[in-house]
Structure formats: structure tokens, C-alpha cells
VMD Tcl script that builds the backbone (N, CA, C; Angstrom):
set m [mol new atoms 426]
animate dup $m
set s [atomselect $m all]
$s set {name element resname resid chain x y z} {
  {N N UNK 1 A 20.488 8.819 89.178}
  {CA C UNK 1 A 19.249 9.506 89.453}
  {C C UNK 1 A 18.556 8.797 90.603}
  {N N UNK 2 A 18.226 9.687 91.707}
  {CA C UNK 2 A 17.781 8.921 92.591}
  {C C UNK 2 A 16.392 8.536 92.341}
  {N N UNK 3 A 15.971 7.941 93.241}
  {CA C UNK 3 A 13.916 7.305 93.229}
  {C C UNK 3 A 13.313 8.466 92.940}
  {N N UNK 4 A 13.391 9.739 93.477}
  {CA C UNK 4 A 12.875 10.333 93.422}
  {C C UNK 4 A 12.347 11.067 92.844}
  {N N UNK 5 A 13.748 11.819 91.581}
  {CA C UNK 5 A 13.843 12.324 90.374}
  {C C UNK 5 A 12.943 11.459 89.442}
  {N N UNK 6 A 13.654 10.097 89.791}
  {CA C UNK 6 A 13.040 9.092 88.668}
  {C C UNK 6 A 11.213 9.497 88.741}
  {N N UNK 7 A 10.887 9.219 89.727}
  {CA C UNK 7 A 9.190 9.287 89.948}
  {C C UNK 7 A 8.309 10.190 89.726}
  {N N UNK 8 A 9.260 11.868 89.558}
  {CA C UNK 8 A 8.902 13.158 89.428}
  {C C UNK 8 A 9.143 12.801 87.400}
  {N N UNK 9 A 9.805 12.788 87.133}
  {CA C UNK 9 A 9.954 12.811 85.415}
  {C C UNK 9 A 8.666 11.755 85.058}
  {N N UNK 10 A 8.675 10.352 85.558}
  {CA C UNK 10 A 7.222 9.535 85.314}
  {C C UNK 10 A 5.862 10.405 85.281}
  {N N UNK 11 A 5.932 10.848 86.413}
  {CA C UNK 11 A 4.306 11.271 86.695}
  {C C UNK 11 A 4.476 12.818 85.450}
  {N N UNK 12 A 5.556 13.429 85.270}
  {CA C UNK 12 A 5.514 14.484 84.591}
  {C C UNK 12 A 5.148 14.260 83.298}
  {N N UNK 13 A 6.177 12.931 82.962}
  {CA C UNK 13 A 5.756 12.330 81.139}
  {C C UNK 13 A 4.259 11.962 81.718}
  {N N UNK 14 A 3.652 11.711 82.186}
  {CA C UNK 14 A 2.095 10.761 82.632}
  {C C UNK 14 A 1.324 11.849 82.532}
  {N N UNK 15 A 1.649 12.995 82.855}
  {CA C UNK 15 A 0.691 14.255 82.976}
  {C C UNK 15 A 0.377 14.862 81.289}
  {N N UNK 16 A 2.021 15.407 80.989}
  {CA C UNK 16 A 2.227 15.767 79.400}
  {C C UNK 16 A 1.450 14.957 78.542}
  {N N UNK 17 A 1.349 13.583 78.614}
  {CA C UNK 17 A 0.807 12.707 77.664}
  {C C UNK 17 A -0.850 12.875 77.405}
  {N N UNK 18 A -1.260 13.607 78.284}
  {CA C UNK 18 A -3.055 13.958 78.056}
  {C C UNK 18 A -3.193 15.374 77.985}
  {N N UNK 19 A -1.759 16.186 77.425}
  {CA C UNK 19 A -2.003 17.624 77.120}
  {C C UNK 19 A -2.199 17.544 75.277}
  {N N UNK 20 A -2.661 18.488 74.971}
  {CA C UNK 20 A -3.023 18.065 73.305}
  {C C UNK 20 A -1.440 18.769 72.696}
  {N N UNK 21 A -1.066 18.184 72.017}
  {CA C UNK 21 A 0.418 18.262 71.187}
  {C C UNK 21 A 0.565 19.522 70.213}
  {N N UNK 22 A 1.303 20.168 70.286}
  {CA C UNK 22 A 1.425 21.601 69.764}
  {C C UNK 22 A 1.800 21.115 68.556}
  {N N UNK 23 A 1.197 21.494 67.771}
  {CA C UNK 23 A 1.771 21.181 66.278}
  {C C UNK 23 A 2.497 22.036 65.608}
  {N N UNK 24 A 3.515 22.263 64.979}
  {CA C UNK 24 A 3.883 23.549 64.311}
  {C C UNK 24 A 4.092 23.417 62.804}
  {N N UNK 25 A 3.204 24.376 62.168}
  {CA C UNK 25 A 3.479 24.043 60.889}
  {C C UNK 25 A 3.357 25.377 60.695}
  {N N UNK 26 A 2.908 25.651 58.793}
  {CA C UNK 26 A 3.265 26.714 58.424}
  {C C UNK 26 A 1.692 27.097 58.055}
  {N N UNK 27 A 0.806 28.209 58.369}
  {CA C UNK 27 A -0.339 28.345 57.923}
  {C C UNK 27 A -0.376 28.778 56.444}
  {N N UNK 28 A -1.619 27.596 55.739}
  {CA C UNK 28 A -1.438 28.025 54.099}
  {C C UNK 28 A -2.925 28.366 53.813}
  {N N UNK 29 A -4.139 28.427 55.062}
  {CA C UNK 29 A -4.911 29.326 54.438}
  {C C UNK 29 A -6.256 28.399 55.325}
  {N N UNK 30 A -7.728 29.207 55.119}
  {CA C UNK 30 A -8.821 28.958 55.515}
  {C C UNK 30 A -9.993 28.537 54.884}
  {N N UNK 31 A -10.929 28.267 54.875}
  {CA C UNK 31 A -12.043 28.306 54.324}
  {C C UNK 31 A -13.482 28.515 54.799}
  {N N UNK 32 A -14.336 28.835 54.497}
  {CA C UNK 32 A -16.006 29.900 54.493}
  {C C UNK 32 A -16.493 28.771 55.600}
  {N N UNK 33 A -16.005 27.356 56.280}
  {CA C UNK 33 A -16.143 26.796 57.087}
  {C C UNK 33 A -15.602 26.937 58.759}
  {N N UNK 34 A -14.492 27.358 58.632}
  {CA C UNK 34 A -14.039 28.060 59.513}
  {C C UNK 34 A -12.351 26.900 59.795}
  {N N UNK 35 A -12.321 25.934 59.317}
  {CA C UNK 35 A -11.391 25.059 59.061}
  {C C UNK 35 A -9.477 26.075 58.903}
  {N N UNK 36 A -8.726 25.406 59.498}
  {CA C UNK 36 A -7.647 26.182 59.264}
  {C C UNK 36 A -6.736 24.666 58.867}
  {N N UNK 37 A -6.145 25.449 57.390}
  {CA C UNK 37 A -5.099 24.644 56.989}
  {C C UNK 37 A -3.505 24.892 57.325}
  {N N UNK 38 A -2.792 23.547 57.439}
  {CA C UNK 38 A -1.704 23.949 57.836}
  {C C UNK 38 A -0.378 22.882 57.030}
  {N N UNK 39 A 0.869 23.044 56.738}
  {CA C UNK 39 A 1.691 22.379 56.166}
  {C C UNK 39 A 3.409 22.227 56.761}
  {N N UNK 40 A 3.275 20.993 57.528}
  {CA C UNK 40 A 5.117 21.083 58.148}
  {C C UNK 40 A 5.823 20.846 56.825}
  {N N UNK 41 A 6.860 21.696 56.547}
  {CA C UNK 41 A 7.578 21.074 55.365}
  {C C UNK 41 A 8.465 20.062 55.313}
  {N N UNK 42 A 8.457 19.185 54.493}
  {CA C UNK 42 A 9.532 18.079 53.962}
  {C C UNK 42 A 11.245 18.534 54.400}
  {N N UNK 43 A 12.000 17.651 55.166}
  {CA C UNK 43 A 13.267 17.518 55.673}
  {C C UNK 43 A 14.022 16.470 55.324}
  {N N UNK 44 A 14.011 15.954 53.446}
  {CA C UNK 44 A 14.815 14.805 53.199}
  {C C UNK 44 A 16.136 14.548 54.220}
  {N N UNK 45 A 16.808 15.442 54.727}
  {CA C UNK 45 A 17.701 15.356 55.512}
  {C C UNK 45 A 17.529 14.657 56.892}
  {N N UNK 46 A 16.198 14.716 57.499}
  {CA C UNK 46 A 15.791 13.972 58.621}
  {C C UNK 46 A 14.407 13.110 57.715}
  {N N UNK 47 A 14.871 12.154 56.638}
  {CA C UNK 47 A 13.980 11.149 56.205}
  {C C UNK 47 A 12.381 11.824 56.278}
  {N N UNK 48 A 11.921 12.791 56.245}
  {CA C UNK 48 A 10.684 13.724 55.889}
  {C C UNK 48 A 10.547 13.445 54.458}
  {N N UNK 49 A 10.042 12.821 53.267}
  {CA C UNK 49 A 10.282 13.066 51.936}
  {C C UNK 49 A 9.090 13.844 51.369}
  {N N UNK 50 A 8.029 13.864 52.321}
  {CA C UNK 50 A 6.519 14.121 52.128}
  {C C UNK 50 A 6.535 15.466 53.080}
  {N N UNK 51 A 5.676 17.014 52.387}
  {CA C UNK 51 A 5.245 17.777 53.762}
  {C C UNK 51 A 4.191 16.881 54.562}
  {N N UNK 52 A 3.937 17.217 55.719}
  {CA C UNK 52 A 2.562 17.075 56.229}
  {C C UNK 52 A 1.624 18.074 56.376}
  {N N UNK 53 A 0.714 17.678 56.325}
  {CA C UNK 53 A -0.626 18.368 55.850}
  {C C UNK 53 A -1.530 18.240 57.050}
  {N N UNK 54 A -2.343 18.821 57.670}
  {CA C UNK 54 A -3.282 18.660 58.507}
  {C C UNK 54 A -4.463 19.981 58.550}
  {N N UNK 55 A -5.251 19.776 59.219}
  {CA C UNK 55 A -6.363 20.874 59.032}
  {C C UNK 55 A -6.889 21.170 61.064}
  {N N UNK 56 A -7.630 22.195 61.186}
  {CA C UNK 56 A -7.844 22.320 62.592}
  {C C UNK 56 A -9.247 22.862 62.270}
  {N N UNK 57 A -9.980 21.917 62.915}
  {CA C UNK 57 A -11.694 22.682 62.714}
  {C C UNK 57 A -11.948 24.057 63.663}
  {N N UNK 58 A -13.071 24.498 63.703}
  {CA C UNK 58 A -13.572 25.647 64.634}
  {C C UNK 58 A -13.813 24.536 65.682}
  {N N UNK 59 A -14.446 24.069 65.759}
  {CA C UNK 59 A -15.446 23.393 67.207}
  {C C UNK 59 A -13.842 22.057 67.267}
  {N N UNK 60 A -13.616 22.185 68.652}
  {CA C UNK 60 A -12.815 20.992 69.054}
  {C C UNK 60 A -13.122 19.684 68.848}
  {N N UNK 61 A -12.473 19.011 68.328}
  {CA C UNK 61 A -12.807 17.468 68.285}
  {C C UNK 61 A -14.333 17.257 67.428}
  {N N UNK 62 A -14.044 18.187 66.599}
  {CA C UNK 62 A -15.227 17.678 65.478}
  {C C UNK 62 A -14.246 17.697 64.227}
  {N N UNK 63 A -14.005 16.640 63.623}
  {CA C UNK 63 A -13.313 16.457 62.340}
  {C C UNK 63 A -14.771 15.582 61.658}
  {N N UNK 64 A -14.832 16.819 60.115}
  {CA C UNK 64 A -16.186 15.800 59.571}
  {C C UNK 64 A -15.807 16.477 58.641}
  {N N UNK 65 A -15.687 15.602 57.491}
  {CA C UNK 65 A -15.207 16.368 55.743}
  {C C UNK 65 A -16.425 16.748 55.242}
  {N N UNK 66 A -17.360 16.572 55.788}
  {CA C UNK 66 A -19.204 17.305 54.977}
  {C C UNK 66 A -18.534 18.871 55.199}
  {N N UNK 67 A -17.496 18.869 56.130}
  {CA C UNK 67 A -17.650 20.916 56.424}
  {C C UNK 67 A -16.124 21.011 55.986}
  {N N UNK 68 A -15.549 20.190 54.287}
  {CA C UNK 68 A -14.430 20.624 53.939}
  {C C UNK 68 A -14.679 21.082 52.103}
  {N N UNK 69 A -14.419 21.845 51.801}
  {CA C UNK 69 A -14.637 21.939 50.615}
  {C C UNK 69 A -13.814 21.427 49.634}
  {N N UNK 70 A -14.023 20.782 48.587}
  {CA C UNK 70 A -13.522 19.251 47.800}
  {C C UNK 70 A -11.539 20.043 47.800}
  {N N UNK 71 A -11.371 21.144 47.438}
  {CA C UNK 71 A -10.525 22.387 46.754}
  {C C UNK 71 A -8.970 21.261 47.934}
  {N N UNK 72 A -9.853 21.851 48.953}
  {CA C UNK 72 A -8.477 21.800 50.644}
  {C C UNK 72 A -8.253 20.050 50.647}
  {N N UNK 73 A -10.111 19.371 50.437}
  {CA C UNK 73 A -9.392 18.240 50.781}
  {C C UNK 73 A -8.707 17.208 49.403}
  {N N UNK 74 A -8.358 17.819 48.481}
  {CA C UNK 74 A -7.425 17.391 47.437}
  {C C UNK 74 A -6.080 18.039 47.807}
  {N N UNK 75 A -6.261 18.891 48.222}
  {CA C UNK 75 A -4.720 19.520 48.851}
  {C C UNK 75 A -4.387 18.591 50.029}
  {N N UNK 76 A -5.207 18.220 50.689}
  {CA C UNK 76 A -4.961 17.446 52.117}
  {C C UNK 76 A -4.337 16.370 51.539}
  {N N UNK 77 A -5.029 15.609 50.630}
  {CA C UNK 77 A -4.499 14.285 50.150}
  {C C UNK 77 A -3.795 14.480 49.027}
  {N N UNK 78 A -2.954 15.450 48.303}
  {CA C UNK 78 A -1.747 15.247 47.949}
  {C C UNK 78 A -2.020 15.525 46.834}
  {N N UNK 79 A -3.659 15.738 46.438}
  {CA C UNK 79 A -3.824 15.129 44.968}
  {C C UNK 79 A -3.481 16.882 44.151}
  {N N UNK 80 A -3.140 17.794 44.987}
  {CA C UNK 80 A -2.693 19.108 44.409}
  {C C UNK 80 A -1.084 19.500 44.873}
  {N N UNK 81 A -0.622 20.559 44.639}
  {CA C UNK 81 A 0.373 20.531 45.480}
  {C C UNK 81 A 0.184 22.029 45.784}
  {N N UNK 82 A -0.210 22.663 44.945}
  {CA C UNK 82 A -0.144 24.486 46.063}
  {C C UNK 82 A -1.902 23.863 46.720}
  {N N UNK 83 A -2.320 24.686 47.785}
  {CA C UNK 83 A -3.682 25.281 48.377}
  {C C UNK 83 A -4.654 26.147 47.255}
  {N N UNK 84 A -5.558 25.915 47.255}
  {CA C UNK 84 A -6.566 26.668 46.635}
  {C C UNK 84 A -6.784 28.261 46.997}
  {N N UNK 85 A -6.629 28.979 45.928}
  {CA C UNK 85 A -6.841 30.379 46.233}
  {C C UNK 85 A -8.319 30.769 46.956}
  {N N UNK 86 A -8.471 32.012 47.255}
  {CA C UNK 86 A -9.504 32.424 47.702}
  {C C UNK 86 A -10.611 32.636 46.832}
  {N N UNK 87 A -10.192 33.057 45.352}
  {CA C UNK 87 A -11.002 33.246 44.341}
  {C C UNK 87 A -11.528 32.001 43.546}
  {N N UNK 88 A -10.628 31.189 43.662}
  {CA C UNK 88 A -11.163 29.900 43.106}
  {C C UNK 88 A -12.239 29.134 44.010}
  {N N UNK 89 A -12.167 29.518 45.449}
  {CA C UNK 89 A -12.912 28.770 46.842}
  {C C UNK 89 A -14.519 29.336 45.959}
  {N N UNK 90 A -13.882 31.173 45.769}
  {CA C UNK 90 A -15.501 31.721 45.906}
  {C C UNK 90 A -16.208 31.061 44.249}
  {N N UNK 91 A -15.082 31.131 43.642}
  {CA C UNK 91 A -16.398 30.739 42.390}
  {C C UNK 91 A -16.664 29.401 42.282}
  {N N UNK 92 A -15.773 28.293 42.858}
  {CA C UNK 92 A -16.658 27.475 42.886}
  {C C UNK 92 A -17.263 27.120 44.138}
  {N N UNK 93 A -17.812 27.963 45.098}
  {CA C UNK 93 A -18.686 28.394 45.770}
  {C C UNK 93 A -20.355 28.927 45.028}
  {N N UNK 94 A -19.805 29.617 44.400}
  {CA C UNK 94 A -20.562 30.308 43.426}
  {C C UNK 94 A -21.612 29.486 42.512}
  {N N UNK 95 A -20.611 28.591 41.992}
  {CA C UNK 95 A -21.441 27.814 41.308}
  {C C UNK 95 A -21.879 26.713 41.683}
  {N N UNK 96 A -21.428 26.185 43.001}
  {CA C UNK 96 A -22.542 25.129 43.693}
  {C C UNK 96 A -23.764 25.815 43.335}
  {N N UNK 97 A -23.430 27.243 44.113}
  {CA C UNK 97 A -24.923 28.039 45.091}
  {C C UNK 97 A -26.025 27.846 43.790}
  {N N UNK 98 A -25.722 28.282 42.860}
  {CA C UNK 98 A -26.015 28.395 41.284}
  {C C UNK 98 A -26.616 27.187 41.145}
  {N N UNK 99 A -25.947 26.191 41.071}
  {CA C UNK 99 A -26.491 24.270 40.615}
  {C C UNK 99 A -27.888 24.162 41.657}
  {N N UNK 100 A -27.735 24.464 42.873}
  {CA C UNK 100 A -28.594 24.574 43.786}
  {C C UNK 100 A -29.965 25.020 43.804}
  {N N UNK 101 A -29.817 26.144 43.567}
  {CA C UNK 101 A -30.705 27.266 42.773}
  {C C UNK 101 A -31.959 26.742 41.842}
  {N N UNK 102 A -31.042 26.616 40.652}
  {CA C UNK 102 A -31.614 25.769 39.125}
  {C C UNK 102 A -32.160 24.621 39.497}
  {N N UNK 103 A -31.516 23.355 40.344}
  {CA C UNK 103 A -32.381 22.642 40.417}
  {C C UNK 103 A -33.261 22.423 41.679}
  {N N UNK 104 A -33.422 23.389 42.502}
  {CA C UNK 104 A -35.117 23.791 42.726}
  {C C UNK 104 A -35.634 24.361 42.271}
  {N N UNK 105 A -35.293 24.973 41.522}
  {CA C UNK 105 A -37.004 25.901 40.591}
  {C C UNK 105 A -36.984 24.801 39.076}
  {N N UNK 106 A -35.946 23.896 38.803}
  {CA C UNK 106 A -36.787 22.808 38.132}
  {C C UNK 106 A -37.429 21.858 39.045}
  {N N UNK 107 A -36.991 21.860 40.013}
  {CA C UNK 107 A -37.979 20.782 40.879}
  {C C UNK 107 A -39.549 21.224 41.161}
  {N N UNK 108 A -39.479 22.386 41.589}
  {CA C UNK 108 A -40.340 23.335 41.531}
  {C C UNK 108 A -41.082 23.719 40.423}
  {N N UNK 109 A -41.104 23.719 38.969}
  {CA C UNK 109 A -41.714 23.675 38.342}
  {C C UNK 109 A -42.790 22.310 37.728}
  {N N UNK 110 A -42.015 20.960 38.039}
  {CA C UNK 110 A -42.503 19.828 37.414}
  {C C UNK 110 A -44.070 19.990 38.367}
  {N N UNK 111 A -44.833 19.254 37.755}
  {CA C UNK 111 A -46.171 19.675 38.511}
  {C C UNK 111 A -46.594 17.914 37.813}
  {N N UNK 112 A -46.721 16.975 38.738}
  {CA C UNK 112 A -46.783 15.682 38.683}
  {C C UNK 112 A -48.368 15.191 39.202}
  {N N UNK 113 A -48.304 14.378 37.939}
  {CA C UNK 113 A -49.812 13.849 38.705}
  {C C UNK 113 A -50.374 12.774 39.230}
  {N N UNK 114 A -51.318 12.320 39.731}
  {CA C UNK 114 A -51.082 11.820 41.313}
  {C C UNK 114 A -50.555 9.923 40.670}
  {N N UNK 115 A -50.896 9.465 39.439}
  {CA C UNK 115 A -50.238 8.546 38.828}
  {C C UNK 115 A -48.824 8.496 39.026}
  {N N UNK 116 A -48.246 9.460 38.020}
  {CA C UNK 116 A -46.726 10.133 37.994}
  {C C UNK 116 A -45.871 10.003 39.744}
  {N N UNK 117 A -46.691 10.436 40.145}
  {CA C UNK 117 A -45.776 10.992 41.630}
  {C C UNK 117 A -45.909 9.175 42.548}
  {N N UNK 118 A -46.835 8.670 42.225}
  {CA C UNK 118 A -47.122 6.897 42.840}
  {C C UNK 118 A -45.852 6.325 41.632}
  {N N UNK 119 A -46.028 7.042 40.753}
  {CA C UNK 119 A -44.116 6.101 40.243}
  {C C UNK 119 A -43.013 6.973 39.855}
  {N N UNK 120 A -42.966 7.877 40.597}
  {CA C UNK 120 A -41.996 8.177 40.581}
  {C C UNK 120 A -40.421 8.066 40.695}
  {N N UNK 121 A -40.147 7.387 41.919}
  {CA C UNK 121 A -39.252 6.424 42.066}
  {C C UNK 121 A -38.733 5.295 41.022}
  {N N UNK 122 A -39.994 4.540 40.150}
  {CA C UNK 122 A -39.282 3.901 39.371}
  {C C UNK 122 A -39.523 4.168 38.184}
  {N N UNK 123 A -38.967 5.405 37.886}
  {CA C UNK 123 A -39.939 5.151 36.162}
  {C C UNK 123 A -38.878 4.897 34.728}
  {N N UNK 124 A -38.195 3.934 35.102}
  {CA C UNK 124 A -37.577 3.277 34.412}
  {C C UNK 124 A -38.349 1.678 34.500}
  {N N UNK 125 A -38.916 1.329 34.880}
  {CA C UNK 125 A -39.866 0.453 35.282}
  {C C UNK 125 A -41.516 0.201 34.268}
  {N N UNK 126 A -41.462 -0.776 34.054}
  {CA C UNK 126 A -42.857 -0.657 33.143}
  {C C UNK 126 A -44.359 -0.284 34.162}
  {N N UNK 127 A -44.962 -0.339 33.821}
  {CA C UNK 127 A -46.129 0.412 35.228}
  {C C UNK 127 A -47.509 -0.830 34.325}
  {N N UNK 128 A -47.901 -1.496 35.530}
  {CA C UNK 128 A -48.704 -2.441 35.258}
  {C C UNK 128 A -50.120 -2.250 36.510}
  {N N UNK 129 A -50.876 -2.272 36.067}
  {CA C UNK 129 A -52.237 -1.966 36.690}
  {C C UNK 129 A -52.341 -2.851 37.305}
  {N N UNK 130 A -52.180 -4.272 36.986}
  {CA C UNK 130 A -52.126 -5.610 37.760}
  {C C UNK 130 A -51.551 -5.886 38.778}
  {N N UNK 131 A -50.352 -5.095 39.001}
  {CA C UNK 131 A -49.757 -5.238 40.411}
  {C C UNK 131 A -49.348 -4.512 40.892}
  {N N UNK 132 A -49.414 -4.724 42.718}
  {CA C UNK 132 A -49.298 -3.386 43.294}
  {C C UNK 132 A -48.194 -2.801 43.195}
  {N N UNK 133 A -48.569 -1.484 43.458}
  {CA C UNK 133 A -46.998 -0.909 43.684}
  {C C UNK 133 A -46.124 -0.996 44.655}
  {N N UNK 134 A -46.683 -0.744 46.103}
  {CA C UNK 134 A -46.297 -1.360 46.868}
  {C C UNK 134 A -46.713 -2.319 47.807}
  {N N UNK 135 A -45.800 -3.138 48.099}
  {CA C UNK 135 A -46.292 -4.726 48.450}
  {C C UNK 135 A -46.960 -4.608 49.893}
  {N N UNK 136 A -48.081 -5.065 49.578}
  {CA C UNK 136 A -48.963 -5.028 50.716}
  {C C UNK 136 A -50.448 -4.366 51.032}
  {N N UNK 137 A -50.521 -3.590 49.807}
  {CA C UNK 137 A -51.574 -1.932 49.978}
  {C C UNK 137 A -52.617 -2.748 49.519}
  {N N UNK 138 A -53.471 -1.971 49.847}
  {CA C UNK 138 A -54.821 -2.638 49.299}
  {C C UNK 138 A -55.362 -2.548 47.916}
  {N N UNK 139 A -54.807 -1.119 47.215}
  {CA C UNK 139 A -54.780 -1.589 45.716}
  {C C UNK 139 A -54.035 -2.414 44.678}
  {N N UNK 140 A -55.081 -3.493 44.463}
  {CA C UNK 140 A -54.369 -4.445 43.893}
  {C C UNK 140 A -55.013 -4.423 42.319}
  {N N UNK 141 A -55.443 -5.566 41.645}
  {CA C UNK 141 A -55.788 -5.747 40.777}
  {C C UNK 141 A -57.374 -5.322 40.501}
  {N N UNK 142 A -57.496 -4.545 39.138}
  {CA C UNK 142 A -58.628 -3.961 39.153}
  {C C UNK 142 A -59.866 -4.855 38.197}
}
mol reanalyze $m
mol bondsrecalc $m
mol representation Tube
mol addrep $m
């Protein structure tokens, strides 16, 4: 191979190496995030013993599991082995929305008074008139 060839294949691998890598797997499904799941299968024959698993967000180069729902990322990490159906996504969709719900209109109902809400934070805590609550305020000892 002359210099030349040689220098044309360099700069070609040099170029390829900052193109993003085509992945090919098998699509096993989506979620209300916009996330796409995907699975290369296992090739004990070429030492593969594991599929691989990967996911592709909507927005490029944002990978953040706050926008994966628990279902995919137990499938991601192995801890399932089929993908989560669509019906199982929605009801327990469903019943977040639900948990959500309930506890604002109990939050929303407690009606605290202005004692209560100054200990709120600790009220596992004994509540002593003698010292402040918080360190520094001007109500101190009465």
C-alpha cells in the first residue's frame, strides 16, 4: 500500500470516529416519555451470553432516568426479562396519577396552626418554649 492509500484510510478512520455509531438492534417498544427501547440479541456462538439493552431519548444527548419509567428501567437492567406492556405502563401510570391526586387534597385539607406549622418539620421532637426553634431568632425564652 502506497503513502498514499495509507493516509486516505487514516484521515477516513479519523473522520468515521466522530460520526455517531449506528446501532442495530431489535425495537421492543416506547414509553409516554418519548424514550425508544431497543435489544441486540445474545450470540453464545460469538461469546454474546447477555442481549444488550439500550434506550434512545427524544432530545439528543439527554440521557436522564427522572424521564424513564421504573417498568423499562428494570428491563434495562436485567432485573425483568420480557419489556413491559402498554397496559401495564398505563395503569401503573394510572395509579401514580391517583397517589398524586390523594395526597394533595390531604395536604390540602390539613389546616395547621401557626404553632403546628413553626414545628412542623420536627414533630417527632419534644417542643420546649425555652428554646428557640431556630438558632439565632429573636424568640427566645419567655
Amino acid at each position: 500500500m502506497s503513502g498514499r492509500g495509507l493516509f486516505r484510510v487514516v484521515i477516513k478512520n479519523f473522520v468515521d470516529s466522530f460520526k455517531k455509531p449506528r446501532q442495530s438492534g431489535q425495537f421492543m417498544g416506547d414509553d409516554y416519555f418519548g424514550n425508544k427501547y431497543y435489544e441486540v440479541a445474545a450470540d453464545p456462538s460469538r461469546g454474546k451470553r447477555y442481549p444488550k439493552r439500550f434506550y434512545v431519548p427524544p432530545v439528543e444527548m439527554k440521557y436522564d432516568q427522572d424521564t424513564m419509567p421504573a417498568e423499562w428501567d428494570a428491563w434495562l437492567r436485567y432485573r425483568r426479562d420480557t419489556p413491559p406492556s402498554e397496559e401495564e405502563l398505563k395503569g401503573n401510570l394510572t395509579v401514580a396519577m391517583m397517589k398524586k391526586e390523594n395526597a394533595e387534597k390531604i395536604e390540602g385539607s390539613k389546616s395547621l396552626t401557626p404553632e403546628e406549622q413553626r414545628h412542623s418539620d420536627m414533630s417527632s421532637f419534644p417542643i420546649y418554649d425555652d428554646f428557640e426553634v431556630t438558632p439565632g431568632s429573636k424568640t427566645g425564652p419567655k
